[in-house]
C-alpha positions in Angstrom: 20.0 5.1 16.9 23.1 6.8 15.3 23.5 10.4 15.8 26.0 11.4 13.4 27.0 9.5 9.2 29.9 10.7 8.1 29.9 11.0 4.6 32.4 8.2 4.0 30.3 6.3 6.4 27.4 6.8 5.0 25.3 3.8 2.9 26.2 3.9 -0.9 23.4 2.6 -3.3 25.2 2.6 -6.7 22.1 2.9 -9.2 24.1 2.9 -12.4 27.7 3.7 -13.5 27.2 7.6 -13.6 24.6 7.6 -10.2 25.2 7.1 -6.8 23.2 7.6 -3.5 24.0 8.0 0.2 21.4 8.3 2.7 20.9 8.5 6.3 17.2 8.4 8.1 15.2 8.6 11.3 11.7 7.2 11.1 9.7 9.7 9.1 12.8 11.7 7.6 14.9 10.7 4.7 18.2 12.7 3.8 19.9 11.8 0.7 23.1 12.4 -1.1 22.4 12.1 -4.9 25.4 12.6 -7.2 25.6 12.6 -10.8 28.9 12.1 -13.1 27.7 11.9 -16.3 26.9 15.3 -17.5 26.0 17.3 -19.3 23.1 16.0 -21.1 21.3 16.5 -24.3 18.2 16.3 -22.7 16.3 15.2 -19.5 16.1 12.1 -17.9 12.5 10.3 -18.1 9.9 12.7 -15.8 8.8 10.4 -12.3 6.3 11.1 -9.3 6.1 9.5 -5.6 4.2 9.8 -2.8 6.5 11.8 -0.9 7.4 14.9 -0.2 10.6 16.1 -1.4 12.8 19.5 -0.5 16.0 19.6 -2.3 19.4 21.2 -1.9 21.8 22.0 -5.0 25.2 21.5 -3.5 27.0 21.1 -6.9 26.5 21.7 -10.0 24.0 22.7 -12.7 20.4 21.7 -14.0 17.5 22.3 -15.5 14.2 21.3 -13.1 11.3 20.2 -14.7 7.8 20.2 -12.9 5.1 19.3 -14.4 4.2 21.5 -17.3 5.7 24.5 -15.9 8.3 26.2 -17.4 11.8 24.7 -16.9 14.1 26.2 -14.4 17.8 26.7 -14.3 19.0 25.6 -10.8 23.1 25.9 -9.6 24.6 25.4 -6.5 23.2 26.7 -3.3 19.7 26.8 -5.4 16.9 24.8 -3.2 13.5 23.2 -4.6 10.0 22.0 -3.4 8.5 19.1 -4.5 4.3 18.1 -3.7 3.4 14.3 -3.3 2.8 13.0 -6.4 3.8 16.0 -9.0 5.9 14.9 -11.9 9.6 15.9 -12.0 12.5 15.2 -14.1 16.5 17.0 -14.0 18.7 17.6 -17.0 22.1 17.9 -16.0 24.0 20.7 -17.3 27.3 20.0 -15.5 30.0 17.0 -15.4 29.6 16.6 -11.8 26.1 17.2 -10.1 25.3 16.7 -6.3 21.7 17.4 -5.1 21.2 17.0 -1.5 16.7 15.5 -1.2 14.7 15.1 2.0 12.2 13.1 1.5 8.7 12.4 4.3 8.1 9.6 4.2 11.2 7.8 4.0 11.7 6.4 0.5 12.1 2.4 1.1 12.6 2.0 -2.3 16.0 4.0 -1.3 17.0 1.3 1.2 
C-alpha cells in the first residue's frame, strides 16, 4: 500500500472542462480533492444523494450548501460540512476558483 500521494501525484479524474478530482484511498476511506473553475454561478448545480457518508473540507473558495430543504448555507474556506447517507445535496459556487476537500465511507467506486 502507498503511504503518502503527493498532490501532483495524485489520480486526476477530469469530469468536465471546469471539474476535476484527485483522490487517494485505503479500503473503507475515501479522500478527495474536488476543484471547481467555473464560478460563480447563477444558481446551483442539480441536488444528488449516495449511500455514503460524506465530511467535507472548504479549502478554497466560496459556496452556498444546500441540504435537503433546509435553509441554504454560506460556506468559505476553512468552513467544514456533514453529510448523512442518502440526504440530498447540491453546491452553488460563489467564487472563480473552488476546492472542497470530501471523505467519503464507503469509498466511492464510482470515483475510481
Amino acid at each position: 500500500m502507498q503511504y503518502v500521494s503527493k498532490y501532483e501525484q495524485m489520480p486526476v479524474t477530469k469530469v468536465n472542462d471546469t471539474y476535476e478530482r484527485r483522490w487517494v484511498k485505503t479500503d473503507k476511506l475515501m479522500l478527495v480533492n474536488a476543484e471547481f473553475t467555473d464560478g460563480p454561478c447563477d444558481k446551483p448545480d442539480p441536488f444528488h444523494s449516495h449511500p455514503h457518508e460524506q465530511v467535507s473540507y472548504m479549502a478554497d473558495g466560496e459556496v452556498y450548501l444546500f441540504v435537503a430543504d433546509e435553509e441554504k448555507v454560506h460556506l468559505k474556506s476553512g468552513d467544514k460540512f456533514a453529510i448523512p447517507p442518502n440526504v440530498p445535496h447540491t453546491i452553488q459556487r460563489l467564487t472563480s476558483f473552488v476546492r472542497i476537500i470530501d471523505c467519503f465511507t464507503p469509498v466511492r467506486e464510482d470515483f475510481l
